[in-house]
Every structure is written in structure tokens, then in C-alpha cells.
C-alpha positions as CSV (number, residue, x, y, z in Angstrom):
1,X,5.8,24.4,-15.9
2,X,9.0,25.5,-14.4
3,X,7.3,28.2,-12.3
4,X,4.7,25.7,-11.0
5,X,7.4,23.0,-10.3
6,X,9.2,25.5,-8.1
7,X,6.8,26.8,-6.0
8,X,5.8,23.5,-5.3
9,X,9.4,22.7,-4.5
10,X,9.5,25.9,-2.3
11,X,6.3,25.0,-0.4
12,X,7.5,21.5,0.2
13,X,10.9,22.8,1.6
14,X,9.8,26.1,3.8
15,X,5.5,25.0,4.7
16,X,3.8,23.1,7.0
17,X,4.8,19.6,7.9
18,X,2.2,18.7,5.6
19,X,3.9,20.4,3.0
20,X,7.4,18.9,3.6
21,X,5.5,14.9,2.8
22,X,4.2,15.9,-0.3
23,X,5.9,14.0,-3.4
24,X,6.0,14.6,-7.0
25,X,7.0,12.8,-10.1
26,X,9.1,15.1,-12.9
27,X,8.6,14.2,-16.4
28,X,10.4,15.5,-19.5
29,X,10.9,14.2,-22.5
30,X,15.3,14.1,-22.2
31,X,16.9,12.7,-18.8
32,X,18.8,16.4,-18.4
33,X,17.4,18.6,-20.7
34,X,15.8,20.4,-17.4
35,X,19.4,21.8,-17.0
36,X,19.2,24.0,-19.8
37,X,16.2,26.0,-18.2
38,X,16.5,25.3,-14.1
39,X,19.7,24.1,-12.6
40,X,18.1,24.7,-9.2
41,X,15.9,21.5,-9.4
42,X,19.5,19.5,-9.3
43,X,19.1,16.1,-7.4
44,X,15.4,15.3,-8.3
45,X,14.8,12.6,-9.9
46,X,13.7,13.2,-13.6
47,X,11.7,10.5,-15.5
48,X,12.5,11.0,-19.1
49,X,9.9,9.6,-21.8
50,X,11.5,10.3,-24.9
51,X,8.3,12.2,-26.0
52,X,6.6,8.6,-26.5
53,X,3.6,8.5,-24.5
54,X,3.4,4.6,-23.6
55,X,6.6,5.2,-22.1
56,X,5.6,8.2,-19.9
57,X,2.6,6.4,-19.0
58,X,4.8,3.4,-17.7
59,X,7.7,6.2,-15.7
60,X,3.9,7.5,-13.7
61,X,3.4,4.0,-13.1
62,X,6.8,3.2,-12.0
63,X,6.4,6.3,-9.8
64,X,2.7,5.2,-8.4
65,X,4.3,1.5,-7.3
66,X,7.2,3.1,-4.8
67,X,5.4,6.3,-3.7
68,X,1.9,5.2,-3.2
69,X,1.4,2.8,0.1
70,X,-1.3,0.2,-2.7
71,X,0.2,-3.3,-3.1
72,X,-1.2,-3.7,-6.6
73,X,-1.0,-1.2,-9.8
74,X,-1.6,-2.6,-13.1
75,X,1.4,-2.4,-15.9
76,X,1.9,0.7,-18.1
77,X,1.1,-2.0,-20.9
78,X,-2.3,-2.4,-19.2
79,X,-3.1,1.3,-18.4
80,X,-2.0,2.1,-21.4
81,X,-4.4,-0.7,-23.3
82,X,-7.3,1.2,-21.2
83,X,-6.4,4.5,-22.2
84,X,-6.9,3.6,-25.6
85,X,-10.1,1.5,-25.2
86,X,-11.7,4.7,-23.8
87,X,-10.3,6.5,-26.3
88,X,-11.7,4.8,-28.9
89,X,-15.3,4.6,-27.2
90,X,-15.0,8.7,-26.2
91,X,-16.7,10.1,-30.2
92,X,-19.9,8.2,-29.4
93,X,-20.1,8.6,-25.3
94,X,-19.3,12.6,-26.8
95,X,-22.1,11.8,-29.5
96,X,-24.9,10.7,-26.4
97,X,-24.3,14.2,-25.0
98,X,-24.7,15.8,-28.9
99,X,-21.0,16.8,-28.1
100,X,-18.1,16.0,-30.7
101,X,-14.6,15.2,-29.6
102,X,-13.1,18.2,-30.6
103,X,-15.9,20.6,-28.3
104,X,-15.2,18.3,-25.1
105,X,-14.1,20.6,-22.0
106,X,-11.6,19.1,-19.5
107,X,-15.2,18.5,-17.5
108,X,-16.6,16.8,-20.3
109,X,-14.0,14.2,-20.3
110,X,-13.7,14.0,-16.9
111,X,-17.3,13.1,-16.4
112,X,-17.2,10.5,-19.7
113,X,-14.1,9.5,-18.4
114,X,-15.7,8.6,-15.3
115,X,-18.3,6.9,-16.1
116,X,-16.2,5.0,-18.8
117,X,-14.1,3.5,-16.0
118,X,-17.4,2.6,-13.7
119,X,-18.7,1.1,-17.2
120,X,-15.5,-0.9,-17.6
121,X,-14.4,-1.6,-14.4
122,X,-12.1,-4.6,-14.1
């Protein structure tokens, strides 16, 4: 996503003054490996993860908690142990809509997602 991560970096810098309050969270999976590919992103702050997703799940957390104005975000432990609850429920929500995992669009799991959450709220 290089190309996508610099023209939002661009826009941020030369748009509107809309533009220029816009935030955004870089992930990779080594603290510097970015380096190797853009030097130009240099002083952002990259949130490495190691390629374990737990961990990326708790850096976007992290992230949420000092950019986001909401006094209270759960633990990546406890977003995490959601995650997985829906992901153990998603083959038979997929089954109610004669779907199977593997044939779900990113609409598909959006919507079961959804209603997963309303289901499960708390």
C-alpha cells in the first residue's frame, strides 16, 4: 500500500484544512522495514506487529485510545476475544444465508458482522 499511504500523505500535507486533520495509523510487520521500500514516509510513527495478529490488533487499539476523542476502548485482549467469538459463530450465520465461509463477499461479512455485534452487544 505504499502508493495509497502516499497519496494520503500528500493530500493531508497540500488539501483542504480538512485534509491537513486527518490521522492514520501505519502498520507493518518490522519497526523499519518501511525503509527498504519508502524513505520518504521518515518521522511517522510505524506500529510494528511482528506479523502476529493479537498484537496488531492491540497497536490499532493503542492508536484508537490517543487519537480518537472516546474515554473508553476495550483492551486488544478483549477485541481480540470478540473477534474470535464471531469468528467462530460466522460458518453457521454464513449457513442461514445458504452461503459457506469461503463464498462470503467483503458485504457478506460486513452485514453478518453487523448483525453479530447488535446480537452480542456488550
Amino acid at each position: 500500500m505504499p502508493l495509497e499511504l502516499g497519496l494520503f500523505l500528500g493530500c493531508r500535507r497540500y488539501g483542504t484544512p480538512r485534509d491537513h486533520r486527518k490521522v492514520c495509523l501505519v502498520l507493518d510487520r518490522e519497526q523499519y522495514r518501511y525503509q527498504r521500500f519508502i524513505s520518504d514516509i521518515s518521522g511517522q510513527d510505524i506500529a510494528a506487529h511482528h506479523g502476529e495478529p493479537l498484537r496488531a490488533v492491540q497497536r490499532v487499539r493503542e492508536w484508537l485510545k490517543t487519537s480518537s476523542r472516546r474515554k473508553s476502548i476495550p483492551g486488544g485482549a478483549a477485541v481480540w476475544q470478540r473477534f474470535e467469538a464471531c469468528q467462530r459463530d460466522l460458518p453457521a450465520m454464513a449457513g442461514e444465508e445458504q452461503l459457506t465461509v469461503a463464498e462470503l463477499t467483503f458485504a457478506d461479512r460486513t452485514q453478518l458482522t453487523s448483525r453479530w455485534l447488535i446480537a452480542n452487544a456488550g
